[in-house]
Backbone as a ProteinNet text record, in pm:
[ID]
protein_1_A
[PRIMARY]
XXXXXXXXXXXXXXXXXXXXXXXXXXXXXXXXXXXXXXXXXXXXXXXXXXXXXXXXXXXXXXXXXXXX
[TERTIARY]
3996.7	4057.7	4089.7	4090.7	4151.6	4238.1	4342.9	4472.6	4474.3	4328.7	4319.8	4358.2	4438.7	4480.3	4357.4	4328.7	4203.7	4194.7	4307.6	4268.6	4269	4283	4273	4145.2	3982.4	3868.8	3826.7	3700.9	3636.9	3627	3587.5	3575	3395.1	3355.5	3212.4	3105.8	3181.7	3089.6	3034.1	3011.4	2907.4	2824.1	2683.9	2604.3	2608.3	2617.9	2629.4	2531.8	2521.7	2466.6	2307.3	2248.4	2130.6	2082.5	2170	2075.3	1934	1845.5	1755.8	1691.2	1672.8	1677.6	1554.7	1508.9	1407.2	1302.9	1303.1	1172.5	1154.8	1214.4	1193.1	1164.2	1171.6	1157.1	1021.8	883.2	777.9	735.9	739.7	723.9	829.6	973.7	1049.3	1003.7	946.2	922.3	789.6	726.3	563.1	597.6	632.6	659.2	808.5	918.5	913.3	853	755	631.3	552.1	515.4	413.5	542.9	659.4	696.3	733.5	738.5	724.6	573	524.4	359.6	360.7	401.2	401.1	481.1	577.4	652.6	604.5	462.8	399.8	502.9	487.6	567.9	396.6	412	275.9	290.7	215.7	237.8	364.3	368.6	408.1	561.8	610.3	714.5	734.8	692.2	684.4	762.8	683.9	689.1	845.5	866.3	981.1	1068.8	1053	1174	1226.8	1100.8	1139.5	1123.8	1122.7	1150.7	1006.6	888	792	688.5	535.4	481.3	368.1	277.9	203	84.3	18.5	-25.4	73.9	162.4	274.1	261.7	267.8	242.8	103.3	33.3	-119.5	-121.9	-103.6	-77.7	48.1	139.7	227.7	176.8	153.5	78.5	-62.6	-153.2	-245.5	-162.5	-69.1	2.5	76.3	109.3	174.5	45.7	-83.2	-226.7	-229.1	-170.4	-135.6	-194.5	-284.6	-333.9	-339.4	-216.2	-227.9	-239.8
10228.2	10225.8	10082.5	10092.2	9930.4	9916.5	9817.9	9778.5	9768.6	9770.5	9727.2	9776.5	9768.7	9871.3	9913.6	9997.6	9973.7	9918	9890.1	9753.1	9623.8	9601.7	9479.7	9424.1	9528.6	9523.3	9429.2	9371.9	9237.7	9380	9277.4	9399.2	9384.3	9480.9	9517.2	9566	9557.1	9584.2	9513.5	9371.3	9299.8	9222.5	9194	9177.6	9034.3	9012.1	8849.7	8778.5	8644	8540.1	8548.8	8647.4	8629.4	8763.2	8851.3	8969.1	8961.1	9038.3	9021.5	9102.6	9157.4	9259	9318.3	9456	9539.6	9478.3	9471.8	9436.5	9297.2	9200.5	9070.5	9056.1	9178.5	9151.8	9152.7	9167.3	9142	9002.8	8963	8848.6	8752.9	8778.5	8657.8	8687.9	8846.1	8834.1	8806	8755.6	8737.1	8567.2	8512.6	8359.9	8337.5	8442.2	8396.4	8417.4	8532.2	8514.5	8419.9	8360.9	8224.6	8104.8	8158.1	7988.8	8017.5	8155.3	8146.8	8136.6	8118.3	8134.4	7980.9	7892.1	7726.2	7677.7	7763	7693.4	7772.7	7805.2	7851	7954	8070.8	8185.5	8284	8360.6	8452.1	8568.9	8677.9	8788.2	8888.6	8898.1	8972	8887.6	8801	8715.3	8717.5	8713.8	8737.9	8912.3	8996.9	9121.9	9133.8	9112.1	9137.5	9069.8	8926.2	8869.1	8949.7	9000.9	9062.4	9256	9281.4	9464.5	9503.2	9433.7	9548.8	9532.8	9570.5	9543.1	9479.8	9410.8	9331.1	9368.1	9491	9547	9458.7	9501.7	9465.1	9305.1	9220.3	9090.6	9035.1	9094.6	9058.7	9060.2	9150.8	9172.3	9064	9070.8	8936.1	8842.2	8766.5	8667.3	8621.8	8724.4	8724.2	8700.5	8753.8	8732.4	8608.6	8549.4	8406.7	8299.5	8364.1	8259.9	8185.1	8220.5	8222.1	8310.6	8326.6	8387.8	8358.6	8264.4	8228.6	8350.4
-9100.1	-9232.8	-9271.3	-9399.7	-9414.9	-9534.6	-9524.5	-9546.1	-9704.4	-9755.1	-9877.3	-9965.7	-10079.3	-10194.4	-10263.5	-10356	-10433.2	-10551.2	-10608.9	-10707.8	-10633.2	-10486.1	-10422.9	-10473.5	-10493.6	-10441.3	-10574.9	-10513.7	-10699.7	-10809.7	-10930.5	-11029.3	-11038.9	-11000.5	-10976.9	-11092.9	-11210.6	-11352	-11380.2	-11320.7	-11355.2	-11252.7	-11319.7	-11148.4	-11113.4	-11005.5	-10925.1	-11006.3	-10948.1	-10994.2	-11021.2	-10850.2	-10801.9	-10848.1	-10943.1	-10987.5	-11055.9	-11045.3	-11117	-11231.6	-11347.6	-11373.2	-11378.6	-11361.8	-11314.9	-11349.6	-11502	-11535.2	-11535.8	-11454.6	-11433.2	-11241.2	-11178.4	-11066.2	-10953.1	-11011.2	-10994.7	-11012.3	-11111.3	-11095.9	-11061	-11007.2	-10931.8	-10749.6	-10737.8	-10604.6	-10575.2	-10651	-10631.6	-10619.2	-10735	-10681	-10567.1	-10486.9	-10391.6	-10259.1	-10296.7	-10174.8	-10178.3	-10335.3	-10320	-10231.7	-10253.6	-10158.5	-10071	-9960.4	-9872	-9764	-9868	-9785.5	-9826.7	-9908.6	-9922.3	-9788.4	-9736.2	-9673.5	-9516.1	-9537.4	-9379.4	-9294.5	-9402.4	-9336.7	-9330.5	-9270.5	-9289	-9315.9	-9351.4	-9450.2	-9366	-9232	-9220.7	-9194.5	-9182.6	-9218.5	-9373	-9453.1	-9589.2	-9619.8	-9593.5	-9575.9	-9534.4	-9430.1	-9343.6	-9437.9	-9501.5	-9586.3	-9717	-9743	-9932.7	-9863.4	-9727.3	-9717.9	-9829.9	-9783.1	-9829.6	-9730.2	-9724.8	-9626.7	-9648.8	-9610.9	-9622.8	-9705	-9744.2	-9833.4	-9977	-9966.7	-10136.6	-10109.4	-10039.7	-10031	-10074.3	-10001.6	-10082	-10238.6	-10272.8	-10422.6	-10537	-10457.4	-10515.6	-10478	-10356.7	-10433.7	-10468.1	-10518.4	-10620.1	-10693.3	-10718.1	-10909.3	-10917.4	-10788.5	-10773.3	-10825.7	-10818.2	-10818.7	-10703.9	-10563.4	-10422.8	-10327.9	-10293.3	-10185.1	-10080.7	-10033.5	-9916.5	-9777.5
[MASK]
++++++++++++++++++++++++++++++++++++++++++++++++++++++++++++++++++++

């Protein structure tokens, strides 16, 4: 259990800094698979960073114009 009151907790109606919104999130995760494949990660390091699998990596970065 914890000590916390429940208005202790943040106010959660609005999204953090690093939200992204739906229809902007194909292409922010396609260019950060193009810079993790710039910065010599490989698909399945890629995969493992953004939780999809290397099939969905191939495809982002084609759309990065990155096929690394």
């Amino acid at each position: 259990m914890t000590d916390m009151l429940w208005d202790d907790f943040p106010d959660d109606d609005q999204p953090g800094a690093d939200y992204v919104p739906p229809a902007d999130r194909v292409p922010e995760w396609a260019e950060m698979a193009a810079s993790f494949a710039r910065d010599g990660f490989g698909a399945d390091e890629i995969a493992s960073a953004l939780c999809v699998d290397e099939a969905t990596v191939a495809r982002l970065l084609k759309l990065a114009g990155s096929d690394s």
